[in-house]
MARDRENPA-199342 format. One record per residue (C-alpha): residue in three letters; x negated, y, z. Coordinates in Angstrom, 3 decimals, decimal comma, padded with zeros to 6 digits, always signed. Example, Ala and Ser with C-alpha at 12.3 -4.5 7.8 and 13.67 -1.06 7.14 Angstrom:
% residues 2
- code/xx/yy/zz
- ALA/-012,300/-004,500/+007,800
- SER/-013,670/-001,060/+007,140
END
This chain:
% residues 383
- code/xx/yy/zz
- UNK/+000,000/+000,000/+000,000
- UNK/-001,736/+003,143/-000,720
- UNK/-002,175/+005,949/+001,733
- UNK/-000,090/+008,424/+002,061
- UNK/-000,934/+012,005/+000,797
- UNK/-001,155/+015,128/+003,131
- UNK/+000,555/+018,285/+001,517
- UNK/-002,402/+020,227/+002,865
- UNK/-003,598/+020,198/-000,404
- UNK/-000,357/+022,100/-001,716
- UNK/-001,209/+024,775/+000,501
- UNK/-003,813/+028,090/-000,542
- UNK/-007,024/+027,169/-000,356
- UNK/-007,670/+029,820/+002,380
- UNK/-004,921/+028,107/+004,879
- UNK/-006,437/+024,883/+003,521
- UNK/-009,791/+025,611/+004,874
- UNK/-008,325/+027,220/+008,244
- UNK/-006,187/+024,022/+008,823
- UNK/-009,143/+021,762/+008,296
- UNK/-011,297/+023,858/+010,479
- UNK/-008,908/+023,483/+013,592
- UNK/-008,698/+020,076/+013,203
- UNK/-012,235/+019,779/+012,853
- UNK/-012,253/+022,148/+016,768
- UNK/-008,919/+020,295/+017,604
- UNK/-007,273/+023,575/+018,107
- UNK/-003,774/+023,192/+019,102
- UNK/-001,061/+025,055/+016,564
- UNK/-000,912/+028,244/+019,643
- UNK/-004,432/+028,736/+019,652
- UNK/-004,811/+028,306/+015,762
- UNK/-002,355/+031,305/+015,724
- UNK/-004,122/+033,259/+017,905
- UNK/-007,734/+032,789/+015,531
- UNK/-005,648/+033,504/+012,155
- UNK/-002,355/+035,238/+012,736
- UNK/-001,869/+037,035/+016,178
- UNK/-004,176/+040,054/+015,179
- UNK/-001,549/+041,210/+012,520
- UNK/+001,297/+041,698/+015,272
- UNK/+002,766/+044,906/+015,279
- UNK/+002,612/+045,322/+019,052
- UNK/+001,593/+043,776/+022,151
- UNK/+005,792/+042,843/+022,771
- UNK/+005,415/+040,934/+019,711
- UNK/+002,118/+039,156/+020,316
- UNK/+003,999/+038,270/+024,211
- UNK/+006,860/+037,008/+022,462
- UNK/+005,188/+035,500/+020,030
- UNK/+002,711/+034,010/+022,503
- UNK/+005,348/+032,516/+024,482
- UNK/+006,884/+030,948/+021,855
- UNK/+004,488/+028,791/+020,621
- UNK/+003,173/+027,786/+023,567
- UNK/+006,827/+026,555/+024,476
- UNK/+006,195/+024,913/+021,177
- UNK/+003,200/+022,716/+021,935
- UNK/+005,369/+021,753/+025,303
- UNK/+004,459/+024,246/+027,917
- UNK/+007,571/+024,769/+030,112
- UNK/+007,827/+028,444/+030,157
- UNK/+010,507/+030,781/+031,862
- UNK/+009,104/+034,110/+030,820
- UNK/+005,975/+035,620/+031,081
- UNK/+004,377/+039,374/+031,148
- UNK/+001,659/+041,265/+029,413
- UNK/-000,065/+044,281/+031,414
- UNK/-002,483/+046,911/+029,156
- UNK/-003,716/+049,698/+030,397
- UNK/-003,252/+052,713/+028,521
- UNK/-005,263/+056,127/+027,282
- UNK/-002,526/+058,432/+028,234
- UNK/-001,879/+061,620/+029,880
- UNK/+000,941/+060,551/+031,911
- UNK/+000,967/+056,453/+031,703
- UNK/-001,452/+054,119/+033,504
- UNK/-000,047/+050,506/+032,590
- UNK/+002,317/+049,189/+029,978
- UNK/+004,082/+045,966/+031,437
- UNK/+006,363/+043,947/+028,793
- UNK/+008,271/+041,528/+029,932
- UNK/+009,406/+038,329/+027,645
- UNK/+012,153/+035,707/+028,881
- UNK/+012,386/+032,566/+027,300
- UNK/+016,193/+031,904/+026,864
- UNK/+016,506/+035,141/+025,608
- UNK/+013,336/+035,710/+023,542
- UNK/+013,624/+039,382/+024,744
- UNK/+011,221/+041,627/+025,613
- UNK/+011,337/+044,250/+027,689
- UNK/+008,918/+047,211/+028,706
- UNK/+008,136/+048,708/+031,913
- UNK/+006,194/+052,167/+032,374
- UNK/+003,455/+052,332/+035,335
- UNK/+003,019/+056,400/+035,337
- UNK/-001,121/+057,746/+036,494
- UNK/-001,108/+059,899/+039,337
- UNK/+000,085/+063,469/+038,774
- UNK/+002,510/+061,528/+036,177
- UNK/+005,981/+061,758/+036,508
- UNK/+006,655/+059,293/+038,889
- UNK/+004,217/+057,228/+041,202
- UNK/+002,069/+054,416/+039,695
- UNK/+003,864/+051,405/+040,564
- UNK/+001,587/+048,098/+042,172
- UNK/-000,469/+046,176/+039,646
- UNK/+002,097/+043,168/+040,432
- UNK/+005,179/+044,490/+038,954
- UNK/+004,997/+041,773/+036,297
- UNK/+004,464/+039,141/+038,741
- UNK/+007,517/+040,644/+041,387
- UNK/+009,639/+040,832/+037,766
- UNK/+008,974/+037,149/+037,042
- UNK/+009,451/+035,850/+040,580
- UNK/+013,035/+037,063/+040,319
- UNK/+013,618/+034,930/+037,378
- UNK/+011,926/+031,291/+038,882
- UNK/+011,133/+029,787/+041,669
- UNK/+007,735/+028,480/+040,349
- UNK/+004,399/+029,795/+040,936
- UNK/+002,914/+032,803/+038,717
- UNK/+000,181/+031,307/+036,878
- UNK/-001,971/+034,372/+036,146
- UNK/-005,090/+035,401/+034,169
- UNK/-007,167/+038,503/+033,239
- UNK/-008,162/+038,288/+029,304
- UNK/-011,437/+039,021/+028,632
- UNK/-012,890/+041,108/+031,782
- UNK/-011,792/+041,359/+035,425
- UNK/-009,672/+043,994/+034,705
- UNK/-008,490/+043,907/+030,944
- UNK/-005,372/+043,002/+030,247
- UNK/-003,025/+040,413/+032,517
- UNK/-001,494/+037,724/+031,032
- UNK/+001,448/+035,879/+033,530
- UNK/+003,971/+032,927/+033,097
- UNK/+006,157/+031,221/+035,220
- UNK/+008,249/+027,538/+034,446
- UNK/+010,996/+026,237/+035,953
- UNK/+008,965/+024,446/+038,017
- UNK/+005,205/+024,366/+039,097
- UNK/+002,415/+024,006/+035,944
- UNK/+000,402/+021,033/+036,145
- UNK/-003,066/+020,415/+035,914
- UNK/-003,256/+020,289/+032,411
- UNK/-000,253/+022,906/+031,477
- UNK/-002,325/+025,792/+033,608
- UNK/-005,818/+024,537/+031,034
- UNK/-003,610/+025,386/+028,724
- UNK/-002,302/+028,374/+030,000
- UNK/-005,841/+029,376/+030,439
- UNK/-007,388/+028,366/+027,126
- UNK/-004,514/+030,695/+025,682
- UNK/-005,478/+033,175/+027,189
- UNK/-009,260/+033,065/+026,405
- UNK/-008,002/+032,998/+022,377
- UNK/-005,879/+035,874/+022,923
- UNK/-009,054/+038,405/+024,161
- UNK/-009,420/+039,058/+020,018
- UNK/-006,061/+040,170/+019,364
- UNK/-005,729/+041,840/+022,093
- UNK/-008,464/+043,815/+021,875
- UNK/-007,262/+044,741/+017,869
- UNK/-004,175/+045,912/+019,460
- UNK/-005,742/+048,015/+022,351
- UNK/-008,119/+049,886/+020,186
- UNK/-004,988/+050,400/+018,074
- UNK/-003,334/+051,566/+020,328
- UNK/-006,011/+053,480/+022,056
- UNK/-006,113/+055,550/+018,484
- UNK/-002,692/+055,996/+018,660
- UNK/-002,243/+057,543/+021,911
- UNK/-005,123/+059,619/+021,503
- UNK/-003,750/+061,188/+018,478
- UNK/-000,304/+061,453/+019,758
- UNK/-001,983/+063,552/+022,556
- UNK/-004,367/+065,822/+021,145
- UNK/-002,063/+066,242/+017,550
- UNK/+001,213/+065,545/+018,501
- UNK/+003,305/+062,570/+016,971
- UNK/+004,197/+063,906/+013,605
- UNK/+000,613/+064,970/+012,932
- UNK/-000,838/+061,950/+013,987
- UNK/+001,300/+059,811/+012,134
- UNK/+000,490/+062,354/+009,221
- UNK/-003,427/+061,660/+009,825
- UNK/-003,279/+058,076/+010,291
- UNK/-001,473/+057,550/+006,851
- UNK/-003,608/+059,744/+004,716
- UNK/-007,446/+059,491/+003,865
- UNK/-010,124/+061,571/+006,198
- UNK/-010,571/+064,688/+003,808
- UNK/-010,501/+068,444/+003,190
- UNK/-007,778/+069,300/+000,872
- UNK/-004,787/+067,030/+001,543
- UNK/-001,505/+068,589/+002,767
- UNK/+001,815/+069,672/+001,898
- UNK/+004,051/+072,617/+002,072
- UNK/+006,537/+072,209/+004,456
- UNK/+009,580/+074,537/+005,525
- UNK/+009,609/+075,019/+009,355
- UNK/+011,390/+077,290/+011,917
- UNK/+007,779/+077,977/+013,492
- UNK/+007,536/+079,294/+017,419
- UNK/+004,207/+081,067/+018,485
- UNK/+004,470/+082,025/+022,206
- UNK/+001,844/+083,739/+024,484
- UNK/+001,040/+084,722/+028,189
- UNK/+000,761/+088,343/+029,024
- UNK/-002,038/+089,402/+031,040
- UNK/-003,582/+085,995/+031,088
- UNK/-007,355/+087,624/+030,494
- UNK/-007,040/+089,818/+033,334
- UNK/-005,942/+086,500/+035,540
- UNK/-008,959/+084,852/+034,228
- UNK/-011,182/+087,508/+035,668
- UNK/-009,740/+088,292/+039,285
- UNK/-008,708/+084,714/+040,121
- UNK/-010,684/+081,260/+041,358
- UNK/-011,280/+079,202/+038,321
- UNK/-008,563/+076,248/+039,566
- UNK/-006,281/+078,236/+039,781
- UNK/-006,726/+079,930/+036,201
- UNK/-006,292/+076,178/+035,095
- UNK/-003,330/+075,443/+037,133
- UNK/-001,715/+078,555/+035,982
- UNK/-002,310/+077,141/+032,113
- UNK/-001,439/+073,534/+033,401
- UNK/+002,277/+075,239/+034,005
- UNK/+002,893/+077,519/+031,254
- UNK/+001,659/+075,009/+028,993
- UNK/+004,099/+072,518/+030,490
- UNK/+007,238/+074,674/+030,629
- UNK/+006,568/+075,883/+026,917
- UNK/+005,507/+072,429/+025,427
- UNK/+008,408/+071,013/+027,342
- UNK/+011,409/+073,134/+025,958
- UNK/+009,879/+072,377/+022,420
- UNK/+009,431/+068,921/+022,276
- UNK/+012,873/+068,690/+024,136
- UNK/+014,360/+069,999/+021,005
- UNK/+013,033/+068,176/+018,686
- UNK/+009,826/+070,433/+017,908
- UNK/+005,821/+069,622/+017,705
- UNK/+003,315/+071,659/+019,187
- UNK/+000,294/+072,123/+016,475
- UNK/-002,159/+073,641/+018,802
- UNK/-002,589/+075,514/+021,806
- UNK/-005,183/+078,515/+021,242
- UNK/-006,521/+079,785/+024,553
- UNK/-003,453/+080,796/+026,077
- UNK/-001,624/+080,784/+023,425
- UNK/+000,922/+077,626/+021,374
- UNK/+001,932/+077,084/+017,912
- UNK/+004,656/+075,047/+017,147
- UNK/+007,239/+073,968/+014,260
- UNK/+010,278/+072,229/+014,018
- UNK/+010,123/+070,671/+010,665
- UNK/+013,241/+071,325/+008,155
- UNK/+013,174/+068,291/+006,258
- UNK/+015,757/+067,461/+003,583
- UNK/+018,561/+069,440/+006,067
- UNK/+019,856/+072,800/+005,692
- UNK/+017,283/+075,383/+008,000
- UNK/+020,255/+075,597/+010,591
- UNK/+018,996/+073,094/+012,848
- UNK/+015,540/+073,361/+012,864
- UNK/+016,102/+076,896/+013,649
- UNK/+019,028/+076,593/+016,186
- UNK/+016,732/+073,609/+018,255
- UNK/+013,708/+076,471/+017,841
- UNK/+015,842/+078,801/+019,779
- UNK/+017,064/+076,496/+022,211
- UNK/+013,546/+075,914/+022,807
- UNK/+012,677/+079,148/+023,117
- UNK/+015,807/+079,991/+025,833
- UNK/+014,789/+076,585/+027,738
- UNK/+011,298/+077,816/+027,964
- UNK/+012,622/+081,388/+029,587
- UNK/+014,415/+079,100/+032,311
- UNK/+011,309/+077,369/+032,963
- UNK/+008,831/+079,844/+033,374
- UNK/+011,875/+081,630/+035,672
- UNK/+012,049/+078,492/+037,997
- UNK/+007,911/+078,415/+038,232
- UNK/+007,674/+082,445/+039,119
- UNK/+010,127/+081,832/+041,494
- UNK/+007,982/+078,854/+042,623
- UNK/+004,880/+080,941/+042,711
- UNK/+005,996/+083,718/+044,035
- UNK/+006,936/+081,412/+047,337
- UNK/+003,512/+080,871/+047,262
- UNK/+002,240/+084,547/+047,065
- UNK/+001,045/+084,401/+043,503
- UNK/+001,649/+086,738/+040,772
- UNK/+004,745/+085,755/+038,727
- UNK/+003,517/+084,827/+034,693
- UNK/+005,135/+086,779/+031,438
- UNK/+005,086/+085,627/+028,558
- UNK/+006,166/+086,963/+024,373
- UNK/+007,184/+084,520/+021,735
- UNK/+008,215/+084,945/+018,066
- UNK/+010,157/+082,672/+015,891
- UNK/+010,310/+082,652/+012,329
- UNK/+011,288/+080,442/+009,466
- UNK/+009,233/+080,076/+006,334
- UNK/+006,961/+077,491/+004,344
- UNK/+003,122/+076,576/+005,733
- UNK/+000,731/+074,720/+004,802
- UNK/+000,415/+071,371/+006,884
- UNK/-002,929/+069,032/+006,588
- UNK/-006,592/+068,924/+006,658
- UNK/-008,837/+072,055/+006,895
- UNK/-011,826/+072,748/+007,801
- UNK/-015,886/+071,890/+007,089
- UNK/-016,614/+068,838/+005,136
- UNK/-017,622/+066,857/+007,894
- UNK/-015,532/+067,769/+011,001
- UNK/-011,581/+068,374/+009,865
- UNK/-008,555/+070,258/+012,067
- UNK/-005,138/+069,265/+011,324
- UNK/-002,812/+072,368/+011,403
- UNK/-000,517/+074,445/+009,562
- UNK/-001,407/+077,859/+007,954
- UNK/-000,049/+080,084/+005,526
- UNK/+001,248/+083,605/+005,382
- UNK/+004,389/+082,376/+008,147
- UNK/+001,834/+081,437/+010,819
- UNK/+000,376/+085,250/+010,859
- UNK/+004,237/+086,321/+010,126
- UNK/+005,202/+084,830/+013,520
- UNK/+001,460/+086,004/+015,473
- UNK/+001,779/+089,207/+014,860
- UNK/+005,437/+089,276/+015,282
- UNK/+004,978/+088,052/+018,856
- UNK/+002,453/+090,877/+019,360
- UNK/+005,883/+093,488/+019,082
- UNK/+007,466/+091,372/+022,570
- UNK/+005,362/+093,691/+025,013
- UNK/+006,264/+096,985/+023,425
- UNK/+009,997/+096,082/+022,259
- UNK/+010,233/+094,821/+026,200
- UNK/+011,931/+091,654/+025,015
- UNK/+010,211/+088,010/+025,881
- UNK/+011,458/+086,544/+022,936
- UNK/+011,597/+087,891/+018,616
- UNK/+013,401/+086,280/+016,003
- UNK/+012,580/+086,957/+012,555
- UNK/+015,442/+088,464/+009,981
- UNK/+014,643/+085,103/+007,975
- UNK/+015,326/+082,930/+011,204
- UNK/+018,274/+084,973/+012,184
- UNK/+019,826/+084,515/+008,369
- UNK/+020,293/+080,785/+008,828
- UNK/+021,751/+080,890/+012,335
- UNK/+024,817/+081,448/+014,493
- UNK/+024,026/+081,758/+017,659
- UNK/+023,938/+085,497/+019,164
- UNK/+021,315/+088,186/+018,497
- UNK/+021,572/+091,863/+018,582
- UNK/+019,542/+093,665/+015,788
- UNK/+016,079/+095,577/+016,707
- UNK/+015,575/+097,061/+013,336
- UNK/+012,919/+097,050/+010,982
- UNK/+009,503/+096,717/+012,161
- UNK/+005,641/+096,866/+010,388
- UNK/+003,672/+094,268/+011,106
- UNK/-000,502/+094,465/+011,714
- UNK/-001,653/+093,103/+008,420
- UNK/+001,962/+092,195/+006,939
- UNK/+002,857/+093,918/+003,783
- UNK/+006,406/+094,446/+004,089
- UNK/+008,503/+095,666/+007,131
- UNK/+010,313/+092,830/+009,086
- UNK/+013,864/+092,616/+010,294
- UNK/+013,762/+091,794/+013,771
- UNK/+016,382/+090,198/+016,151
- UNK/+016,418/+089,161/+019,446
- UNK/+018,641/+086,712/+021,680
- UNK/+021,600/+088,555/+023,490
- UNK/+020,649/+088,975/+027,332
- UNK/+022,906/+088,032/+029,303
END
């Protein structure tokens, strides 16, 4: 009787040579996942759920399990997701760094999480280094012997991918911090040069402290900092609440658009001005804050205005800044440089104003430093 044929031989010569190779190791189908495939998840949920299932495959009883990175982030220490087996869910849980907003929660929040689900031990290990990432599972009942080996052995494959996915998402956060999410997603899908960007139509908000060089000079370097620590908050904050993306803060000053897109202007300029009036609430609740604390309340202008920039990749060949520019951006500066003398805290533009309904009363027509033509100038009704 002749042998039978294996259909390895129907499959591309690159699995081919992959499959022979684990056999050759005796690598069971989990493990051979983690060498070929697990790199090319999407996201540490989807390597955990994906984890879990095969191992569940090659017979490890599994309840649910949890995967703990730590994260380069401003505000979050430790991303905890959280897979259940009867489900094939996963869930995430946030641990915030001190001075977050909220206390960092204990290192065994994955382990308390999975303890509420079974009544077997937490078999537990650290991939890679002491204190990389955590890797946890719990069965329906205790692991043997040889189901914690594997457990283990898993976890020694998965150092790779995980690593991929931390550098990944390492680059990620860093961008999302230091560009803001729409930028960085801008910069990670083009190439690294000088002369790519687009012309986009944006309801653009510059804002500014007053008096913020004299502050500098009379007061004790921390405080200086925590001073820009709070404006920087309560400005950022209203914008990004609304749907905006600060571009940049310059000294003590912030640039920031709300994108149009394919919409009509209306609501990238109505979410600028909501921005702009949650911003005057903020800095109202801090001075009233600071002056509790016998510090000098903080003022500051800022000037909306709608119009196309310039948004992409400038600067010297080697060393790049991602921004927007164009006539608009020096529209709305010096614009904001008329708050102090018009006494108002916030200046719309008569090309923001013309696609919006919410109040303003009419300042009249102003020159602007360096613009050609005067500019129609508005400003929210006081109430």
């Amino acid at each position: 009787m002749a042998p039978s044929r294996c259909p390895v031989k129907d499959l591309p010569v690159t699995k081919t040579a992959h499959l022979r190779h684990h056999r050759a190791m005796q690598l069971s189908p989990t493990l051979a996942w983690l060498v070929d495939a697990a790199s090319d998840s999407p996201g540490a949920d989807r390597l955990l759920a994906e984890l879990g299932a095969h191992l569940v495959a090659d017979g490890v009883p599994l309840a649910a399990g949890s995967l703990t990175l730590e994260v380069p982030h401003p505000l979050i220490a430790k991303r905890t997701w959280l897979w259940r087996a009867e489900s094939r869910g996963v869930i995430e849980a946030l641990g915030f760094a001190p001075g977050g907003l909220a206390p960092d929660p204990p290192n065994d929040a994955g382990r308390r999480w999975l303890r509420d689900i079974a009544a077997g031990e937490v078999h537990e290990d650290a991939v890679g280094r002491a204190d990389g990432p955590l890797l946890r599972w719990i069965g329906p009942r205790a692991f043997t012997t040889a189901e914690a080996a594997q457990l283990h052995q898993a976890a020694r494959f998965a150092a790779t991918p995980l690593a991929v996915l931390a550098a990944r998402a390492t680059l990620r956060a860093t961008l999302d911090a230091y560009l803001g999410k729409r930028s960085a997603e801008r910069v990670l899908a083009a190439p690294l040069r000088r002369d790519l960007g687009e012309t986009i139509q944006a309801a653009l908000l510059y804002a500014d402290l007053r008096n913020f060089t004299s502050l500098s000079e009379t007061a004790p370097p921390a405080l200086v900092i925590a001073a820009l620590d709070a404006w920087f908050d309560r400005i950022a904050g209203a914008v990004h609440a609304f749907g905006g993306e600060v571009l940049k803060f310059i000294g003590d000053g912030v640039l920031a658009i709300f994108p149009v897109g394919e919409a009509s202007p209306r609501g990238a300029c109505d979410a600028a001005l909501r921005a702009a009036s949650a911003a005057e609430a903020g800095m109202a609740y801090l001075n009233g804050e600071r002056g509790a604390q016998g510090l000098p309340p903080l003022a500051f202008g800022a000037a909306l205005h709608l119009g196309q920039v310039l948004w992409g990749n400038i600067g010297a060949a080697n060393r790049l800044d991602f921004t927007a520019i164009g006539p608009a951006v020096n529209l709305a500066s010096r614009l904001e440089g008329l708050c102090k003398s018009l006494g108002r805290t916030v200046l719309v533009s008569g090309a923001l104003a013309a696609e919006t309904d919410m109040p303003l009363v009419s300042l009249g027509s102003h020159s602007l430093r360096g613009i050609a033509a005067p500019c129609e100038v508005f400003a929210p009704q006081e109430m």
